[in-house]
N, C-alpha and C positions, 0 to 999 in steps of 0.2 A: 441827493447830491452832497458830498464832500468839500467844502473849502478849508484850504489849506495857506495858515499863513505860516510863514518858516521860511528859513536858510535857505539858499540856493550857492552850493559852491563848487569848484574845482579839488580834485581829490588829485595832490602829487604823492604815488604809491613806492615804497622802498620795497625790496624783497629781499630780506635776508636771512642768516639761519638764527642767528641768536639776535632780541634784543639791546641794542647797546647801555652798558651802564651810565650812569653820571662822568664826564670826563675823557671815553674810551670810541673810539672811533673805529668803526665797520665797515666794510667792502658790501654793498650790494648787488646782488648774483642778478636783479632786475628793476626796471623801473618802468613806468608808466602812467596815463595821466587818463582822469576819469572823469564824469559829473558825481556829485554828490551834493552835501547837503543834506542835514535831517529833516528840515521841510519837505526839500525835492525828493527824497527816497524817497518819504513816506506817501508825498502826493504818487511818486508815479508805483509804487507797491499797491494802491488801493485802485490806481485804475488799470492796473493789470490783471488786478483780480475781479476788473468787471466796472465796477466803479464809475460813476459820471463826477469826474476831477477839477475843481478849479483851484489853481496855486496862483497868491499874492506874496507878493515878497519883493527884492531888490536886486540886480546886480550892476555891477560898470559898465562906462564906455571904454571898456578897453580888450585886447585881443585873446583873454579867457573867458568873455561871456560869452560866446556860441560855445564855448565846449561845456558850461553850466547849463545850458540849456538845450544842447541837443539832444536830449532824451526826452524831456518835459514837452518838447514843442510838435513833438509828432504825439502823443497820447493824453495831454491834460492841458486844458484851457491855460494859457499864460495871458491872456489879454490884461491882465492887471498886474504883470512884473515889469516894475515899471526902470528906467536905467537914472544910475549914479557917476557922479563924479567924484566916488571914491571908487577903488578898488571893488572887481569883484573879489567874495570872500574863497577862502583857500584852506584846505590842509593839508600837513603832512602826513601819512600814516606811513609809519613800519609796520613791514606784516612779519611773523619770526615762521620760519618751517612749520610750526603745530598751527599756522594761522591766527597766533593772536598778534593783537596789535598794539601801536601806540600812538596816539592821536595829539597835534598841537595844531589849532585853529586861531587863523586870523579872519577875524570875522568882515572886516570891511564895509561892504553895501546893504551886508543884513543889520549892521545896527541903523542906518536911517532908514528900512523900510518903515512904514506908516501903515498901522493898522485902520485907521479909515480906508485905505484901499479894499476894505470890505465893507462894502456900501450897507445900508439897512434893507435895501430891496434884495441883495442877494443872504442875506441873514436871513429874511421872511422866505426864503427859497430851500434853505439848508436844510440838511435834516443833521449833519452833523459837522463842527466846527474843531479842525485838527491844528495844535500848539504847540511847540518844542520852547527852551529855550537859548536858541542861537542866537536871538535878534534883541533887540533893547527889551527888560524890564517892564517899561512903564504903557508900552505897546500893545504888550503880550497883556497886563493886567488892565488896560482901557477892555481890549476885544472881550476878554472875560466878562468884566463886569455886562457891556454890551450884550454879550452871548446870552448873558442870562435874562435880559428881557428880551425875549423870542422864544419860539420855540424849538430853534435849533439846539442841540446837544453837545455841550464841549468837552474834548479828553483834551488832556494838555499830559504830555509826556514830558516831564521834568528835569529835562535833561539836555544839559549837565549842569548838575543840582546846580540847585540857588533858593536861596530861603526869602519867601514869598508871604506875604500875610495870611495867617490860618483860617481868617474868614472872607481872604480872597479864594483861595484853596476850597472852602466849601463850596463858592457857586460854581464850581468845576463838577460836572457829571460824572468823569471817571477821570483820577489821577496814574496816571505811569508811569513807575520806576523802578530799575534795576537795582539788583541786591547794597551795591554802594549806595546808590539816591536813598533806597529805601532808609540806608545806615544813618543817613545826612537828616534826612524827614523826621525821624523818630527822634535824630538828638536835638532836634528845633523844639518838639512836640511834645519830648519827653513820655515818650513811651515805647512797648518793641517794635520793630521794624517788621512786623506779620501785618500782612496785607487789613486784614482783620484787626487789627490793634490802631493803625494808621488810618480805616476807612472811619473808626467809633472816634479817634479823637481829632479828626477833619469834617466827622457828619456826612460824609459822601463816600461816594464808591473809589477806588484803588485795586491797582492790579498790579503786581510785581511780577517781574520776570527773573528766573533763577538759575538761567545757562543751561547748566547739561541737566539740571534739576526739576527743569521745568518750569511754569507759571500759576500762578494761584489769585485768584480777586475775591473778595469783598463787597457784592455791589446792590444795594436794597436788598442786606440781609442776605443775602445769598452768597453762599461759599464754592466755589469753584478750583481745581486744581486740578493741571494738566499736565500729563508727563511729558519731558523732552523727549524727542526720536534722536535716536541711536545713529550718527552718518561721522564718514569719517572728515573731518573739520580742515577746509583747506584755506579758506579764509571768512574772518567774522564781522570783517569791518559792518557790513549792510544790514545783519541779522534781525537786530534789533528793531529796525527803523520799519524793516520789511516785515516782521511779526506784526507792529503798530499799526502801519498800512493796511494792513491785509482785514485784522481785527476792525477796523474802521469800516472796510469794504463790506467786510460780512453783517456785521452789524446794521450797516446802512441798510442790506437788501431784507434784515430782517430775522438772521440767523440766529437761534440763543447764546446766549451767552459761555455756554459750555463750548457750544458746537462751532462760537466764531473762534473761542480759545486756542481750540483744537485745528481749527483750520490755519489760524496765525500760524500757531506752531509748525506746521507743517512744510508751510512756505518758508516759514527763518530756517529749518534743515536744510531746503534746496537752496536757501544762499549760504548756508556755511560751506555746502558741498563743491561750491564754485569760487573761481579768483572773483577780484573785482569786487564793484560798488553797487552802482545802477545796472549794471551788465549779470550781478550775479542774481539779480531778483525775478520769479519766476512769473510767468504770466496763468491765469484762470488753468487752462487746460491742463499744465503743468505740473499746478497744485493737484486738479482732480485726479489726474492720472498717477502721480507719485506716492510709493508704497516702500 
Protein backbone atom coordinates (compact mmCIF):
# COMPACT_ATOMS: atom_id res chain seq x y z
CA UNK A 1 0.00 0.00 0.00
CA UNK A 2 0.94 3.67 -0.94
CA UNK A 3 0.14 6.59 1.31
CA UNK A 4 0.07 9.65 0.01
CA UNK A 5 0.26 12.86 1.80
CA UNK A 6 0.27 16.01 -0.82
CA UNK A 7 -1.58 18.83 -2.66
CA UNK A 8 -5.02 18.22 -3.69
CA UNK A 9 -5.96 21.03 -6.28
CA UNK A 10 -7.89 22.54 -9.06
CA UNK A 11 -5.95 23.10 -12.31
CA UNK A 12 -7.29 26.54 -14.33
CA UNK A 13 -5.60 25.59 -17.78
CA UNK A 14 -4.77 28.47 -20.53
CA UNK A 15 -4.08 27.42 -24.02
CA UNK A 16 -2.11 29.45 -26.01
CA UNK A 17 0.60 29.54 -28.74
CA UNK A 18 3.27 31.57 -27.09
CA UNK A 19 4.10 31.93 -23.51
CA UNK A 20 3.35 35.48 -22.22
CA UNK A 21 6.47 37.65 -21.15
CA UNK A 22 6.76 39.81 -17.98
CA UNK A 23 4.24 42.71 -18.79
CA UNK A 24 2.47 41.44 -22.26
CA UNK A 25 -0.72 40.12 -22.28
CA UNK A 26 -2.17 36.98 -24.61
CA UNK A 27 -5.39 35.81 -26.18
CA UNK A 28 -6.12 32.17 -25.23
CA UNK A 29 -7.22 29.92 -28.09
CA UNK A 30 -8.73 27.55 -24.79
CA UNK A 31 -9.52 27.07 -21.45
CA UNK A 32 -10.55 24.67 -19.14
CA UNK A 33 -10.49 23.37 -15.51
CA UNK A 34 -9.08 20.17 -14.26
CA UNK A 35 -8.18 18.19 -10.87
CA UNK A 36 -4.65 18.29 -9.96
CA UNK A 37 -2.29 18.65 -7.42
CA UNK A 38 1.15 16.96 -6.96
CA UNK A 39 -0.15 14.93 -4.22
CA UNK A 40 -3.40 14.01 -6.13
CA UNK A 41 -1.48 13.13 -9.45
CA UNK A 42 0.83 11.26 -8.01
CA UNK A 43 -1.65 9.37 -5.73
CA UNK A 44 -4.09 8.64 -8.56
CA UNK A 45 -0.87 7.74 -11.28
CA UNK A 46 0.06 4.96 -8.81
CA UNK A 47 -3.21 3.41 -8.55
CA UNK A 48 -3.84 3.46 -11.94
CA UNK A 49 -1.00 1.62 -12.43
CA UNK A 50 -2.35 -1.01 -10.07
CA UNK A 51 -1.57 0.50 -6.90
CA UNK A 52 -3.70 0.00 -3.46
CA UNK A 53 -3.83 4.27 -2.92
CA UNK A 54 -4.51 6.05 0.25
CA UNK A 55 -4.23 10.20 -0.15
CA UNK A 56 -4.32 12.47 3.13
CA UNK A 57 -4.26 15.82 2.47
CA UNK A 58 -6.71 19.08 2.71
CA UNK A 59 -9.20 20.75 0.63
CA UNK A 60 -12.29 23.52 1.22
CA UNK A 61 -15.76 23.96 1.85
CA UNK A 62 -16.30 25.57 -0.99
CA UNK A 63 -17.57 25.04 -4.71
CA UNK A 64 -14.00 23.68 -6.36
CA UNK A 65 -13.54 20.92 -4.00
CA UNK A 66 -15.70 18.13 -6.03
CA UNK A 67 -13.84 19.06 -9.06
CA UNK A 68 -10.27 18.31 -6.79
CA UNK A 69 -11.62 15.38 -5.96
CA UNK A 70 -13.41 13.94 -8.59
CA UNK A 71 -10.86 11.65 -9.85
CA UNK A 72 -9.38 10.70 -6.40
CA UNK A 73 -12.72 9.56 -5.21
CA UNK A 74 -13.56 6.96 -7.62
CA UNK A 75 -9.85 5.05 -7.53
CA UNK A 76 -7.93 5.97 -4.10
CA UNK A 77 -8.96 5.87 -0.66
CA UNK A 78 -9.75 9.74 0.36
CA UNK A 79 -11.35 8.86 3.76
CA UNK A 80 -8.55 11.03 5.52
CA UNK A 81 -8.84 14.35 3.12
CA UNK A 82 -10.19 16.01 5.56
CA UNK A 83 -12.21 19.79 4.62
CA UNK A 84 -10.95 23.45 5.39
CA UNK A 85 -12.13 26.75 5.86
CA UNK A 86 -9.72 28.00 3.63
CA UNK A 87 -9.70 27.87 0.20
CA UNK A 88 -9.39 24.84 -1.81
CA UNK A 89 -5.76 25.15 -3.44
CA UNK A 90 -5.52 26.16 -7.23
CA UNK A 91 -3.29 26.74 -10.25
CA UNK A 92 -2.94 28.41 -13.03
CA UNK A 93 -1.04 26.79 -15.91
CA UNK A 94 -0.41 28.14 -19.39
CA UNK A 95 0.32 25.47 -21.68
CA UNK A 96 2.27 27.17 -25.14
CA UNK A 97 1.71 24.99 -28.64
CA UNK A 98 4.95 22.76 -27.89
CA UNK A 99 3.06 22.01 -24.60
CA UNK A 100 5.17 23.51 -22.18
CA UNK A 101 3.97 25.30 -19.53
CA UNK A 102 3.93 27.89 -16.80
CA UNK A 103 2.59 27.26 -13.36
CA UNK A 104 1.63 29.74 -10.35
CA UNK A 105 0.02 27.95 -7.36
CA UNK A 106 -2.07 29.17 -4.54
CA UNK A 107 -1.81 26.65 -2.19
CA UNK A 108 -4.73 27.36 0.21
CA UNK A 109 -5.97 24.00 2.25
CA UNK A 110 -2.81 22.14 1.52
CA UNK A 111 -0.80 24.34 3.78
CA UNK A 112 -3.14 23.41 7.01
CA UNK A 113 -3.21 19.78 6.00
CA UNK A 114 -1.76 17.80 9.06
CA UNK A 115 0.43 15.20 8.61
CA UNK A 116 -0.93 13.16 11.59
CA UNK A 117 -3.73 12.35 9.40
CA UNK A 118 -1.45 9.56 8.84
CA UNK A 119 -2.10 7.52 11.74
CA UNK A 120 0.92 5.06 13.12
CA UNK A 121 -1.40 2.11 12.46
CA UNK A 122 -1.58 3.02 8.71
CA UNK A 123 2.36 3.78 8.72
CA UNK A 124 2.70 -0.03 10.12
CA UNK A 125 0.64 -0.84 7.06
CA UNK A 126 2.63 0.98 4.39
CA UNK A 127 5.06 -0.25 2.33
CA UNK A 128 5.75 2.99 0.89
CA UNK A 129 5.17 6.69 2.01
CA UNK A 130 4.71 9.44 -1.01
CA UNK A 131 5.76 13.60 -0.26
CA UNK A 132 5.85 16.57 -2.46
CA UNK A 133 6.34 19.85 -1.40
CA UNK A 134 3.10 21.73 -1.82
CA UNK A 135 1.94 21.57 1.80
CA UNK A 136 3.65 23.21 4.87
CA UNK A 137 7.42 22.46 5.64
CA UNK A 138 7.25 21.46 8.97
CA UNK A 139 4.50 18.60 8.20
CA UNK A 140 6.20 17.29 5.39
CA UNK A 141 9.38 17.04 7.87
CA UNK A 142 7.27 15.67 11.18
CA UNK A 143 6.02 12.55 8.61
CA UNK A 144 9.69 12.12 7.53
CA UNK A 145 11.05 11.88 10.67
CA UNK A 146 7.88 9.52 11.59
CA UNK A 147 8.56 7.51 8.28
CA UNK A 148 11.60 6.56 9.45
CA UNK A 149 10.63 4.78 12.45
CA UNK A 150 8.59 2.05 10.63
CA UNK A 151 9.21 0.25 8.26
CA UNK A 152 7.44 1.95 5.46
CA UNK A 153 9.67 3.48 2.73
CA UNK A 154 9.61 7.38 2.05
CA UNK A 155 10.48 9.11 -1.60
CA UNK A 156 9.63 12.71 -1.18
CA UNK A 157 9.82 14.44 -4.54
CA UNK A 158 11.03 17.88 -3.80
CA UNK A 159 9.29 19.72 -5.53
CA UNK A 160 9.17 22.79 -5.88
CA UNK A 161 12.48 23.02 -4.32
CA UNK A 162 12.87 24.11 -0.92
CA UNK A 163 15.93 23.73 1.19
CA UNK A 164 15.28 21.21 3.89
CA UNK A 165 17.96 19.94 6.44
CA UNK A 166 20.59 17.58 4.93
CA UNK A 167 20.11 15.18 7.65
CA UNK A 168 16.48 15.47 7.48
CA UNK A 169 17.10 14.60 3.70
CA UNK A 170 19.04 11.54 4.72
CA UNK A 171 16.04 9.69 6.43
CA UNK A 172 14.33 9.99 3.18
CA UNK A 173 14.77 6.60 1.17
CA UNK A 174 14.76 8.07 -2.26
CA UNK A 175 14.95 11.75 -3.00
CA UNK A 176 13.33 13.26 -6.41
CA UNK A 177 14.21 15.93 -8.35
CA UNK A 178 14.17 17.66 -11.66
CA UNK A 179 17.16 19.05 -13.43
CA UNK A 180 16.31 22.71 -11.79
CA UNK A 181 15.61 21.03 -8.04
CA UNK A 182 18.50 19.02 -8.65
CA UNK A 183 20.49 22.72 -9.67
CA UNK A 184 18.78 24.00 -6.09
CA UNK A 185 19.95 20.68 -4.03
CA UNK A 186 23.60 20.74 -5.03
CA UNK A 187 23.93 24.61 -4.42
CA UNK A 188 22.55 23.86 -0.72
CA UNK A 189 24.96 20.93 -0.60
CA UNK A 190 27.67 22.26 -2.49
CA UNK A 191 28.39 19.77 -4.82
CA UNK A 192 27.12 18.49 -8.81
CA UNK A 193 23.69 18.08 -9.29
CA UNK A 194 24.45 14.13 -10.77
CA UNK A 195 22.11 12.04 -9.09
CA UNK A 196 25.25 10.30 -7.83
CA UNK A 197 26.99 13.28 -6.49
CA UNK A 198 23.71 14.35 -4.51
CA UNK A 199 22.78 10.76 -3.28
CA UNK A 200 27.02 10.54 -1.49
CA UNK A 201 26.51 13.84 -0.13
CA UNK A 202 22.68 13.23 1.38
CA UNK A 203 23.92 9.46 2.30
CA UNK A 204 20.63 8.25 0.57
CA UNK A 205 19.33 7.26 -2.73
CA UNK A 206 18.15 10.20 -5.38
CA UNK A 207 16.66 10.05 -8.64
CA UNK A 208 16.71 12.84 -11.12
CA UNK A 209 14.58 13.21 -13.99
CA UNK A 210 16.05 14.85 -17.22
CA UNK A 211 13.04 15.56 -19.76
CA UNK A 212 13.67 14.55 -23.12
CA UNK A 213 17.05 13.24 -21.61
CA UNK A 214 15.73 10.83 -19.45
CA UNK A 215 16.29 9.77 -15.82
CA UNK A 216 19.10 8.36 -13.91
CA UNK A 217 19.17 7.38 -9.77
CA UNK A 218 21.79 6.67 -7.35
CA UNK A 219 20.16 4.25 -4.89
CA UNK A 220 22.30 1.69 -2.36
CA UNK A 221 25.21 2.19 -4.83
CA UNK A 222 23.52 1.44 -7.66
CA UNK A 223 23.45 3.36 -10.84
CA UNK A 224 20.65 3.50 -13.08
CA UNK A 225 19.75 5.45 -16.26
CA UNK A 226 16.86 5.44 -18.33
CA UNK A 227 16.30 6.95 -21.81
CA UNK A 228 13.42 9.20 -22.38
CA UNK A 229 10.73 7.84 -25.36
CA UNK A 230 10.69 9.71 -28.14
CA UNK A 231 6.50 11.04 -28.47
CA UNK A 232 5.33 14.08 -29.92
CA UNK A 233 4.76 16.43 -26.67
CA UNK A 234 1.27 18.07 -26.42
CA UNK A 235 1.16 18.84 -23.00
CA UNK A 236 3.61 18.43 -19.78
CA UNK A 237 1.89 19.70 -17.14
CA UNK A 238 1.21 15.92 -15.31
CA UNK A 239 4.54 14.11 -16.60
CA UNK A 240 6.40 14.38 -13.88
CA UNK A 241 4.03 13.69 -11.04
CA UNK A 242 2.86 10.59 -13.34
CA UNK A 243 6.52 9.22 -13.80
CA UNK A 244 6.74 9.55 -9.55
CA UNK A 245 3.29 7.73 -9.33
CA UNK A 246 3.85 5.15 -11.45
CA UNK A 247 7.60 4.62 -10.04
CA UNK A 248 6.01 4.26 -6.55
CA UNK A 249 3.36 1.68 -7.98
CA UNK A 250 6.14 -0.37 -9.45
CA UNK A 251 8.17 -0.29 -6.79
CA UNK A 252 5.56 -1.07 -4.41
CA UNK A 253 4.61 -4.40 -6.39
CA UNK A 254 8.25 -5.21 -6.33
CA UNK A 255 9.67 -4.29 -9.68
CA UNK A 256 13.76 -3.39 -9.84
CA UNK A 257 14.69 -0.61 -9.88
CA UNK A 258 15.84 -0.28 -13.48
CA UNK A 259 12.55 -1.93 -14.62
CA UNK A 260 10.18 0.59 -12.41
CA UNK A 261 12.43 3.55 -14.01
CA UNK A 262 11.58 2.29 -17.29
CA UNK A 263 8.08 1.82 -16.54
CA UNK A 264 7.65 5.44 -15.07
CA UNK A 265 9.13 6.49 -18.05
CA UNK A 266 6.93 5.14 -20.08
CA UNK A 267 3.74 6.36 -18.55
CA UNK A 268 5.19 10.24 -18.21
CA UNK A 269 5.35 9.77 -22.60
CA UNK A 270 1.51 8.79 -22.52
CA UNK A 271 0.85 11.88 -20.45
CA UNK A 272 3.06 14.19 -22.39
CA UNK A 273 1.12 12.65 -25.43
CA UNK A 274 -2.16 13.90 -24.02
CA UNK A 275 -3.89 17.43 -23.10
CA UNK A 276 -4.77 17.74 -19.54
CA UNK A 277 -3.68 16.94 -15.86
CA UNK A 278 -5.38 13.89 -14.14
CA UNK A 279 -7.09 13.15 -17.43
CA UNK A 280 -3.76 12.76 -19.24
CA UNK A 281 -2.32 9.93 -16.95
CA UNK A 282 -2.49 6.54 -18.33
CA UNK A 283 -3.98 3.55 -16.47
CA UNK A 284 -1.91 -0.15 -15.97
CA UNK A 285 -3.03 -1.62 -19.37
CA UNK A 286 -2.18 1.48 -21.16
CA UNK A 287 1.14 1.57 -19.85
CA UNK A 288 1.59 -2.35 -20.71
CA UNK A 289 0.30 -2.11 -24.07
CA UNK A 290 2.16 1.36 -25.29
CA UNK A 291 5.12 1.04 -27.70
Amino acid sequence: MIVTFGSINVDLMYLVNEIPQAGQTVLARGFRTEAGGKGANQALAAARDGANVVMTGAVGNDAIAPIALQNLESEVDISRVVRSNEPTGSAAIIIDADGRNMIAVAAGANLVAQSDGVEDELLRNASYVLMQMENDAVQIENLIRRVSNHPAKSILNLAPAYRLDRDLLSLVDIVIVNEDEAEALSGWLGCEPSARSLSEALDTGVLRTMGREGAEAFINGEKVTVPALRVDAVDTTAAGDCFVGVLASALDRGLSLDAAMRRAAKAAAIACSRPGSQSSIPHNDETDSWT
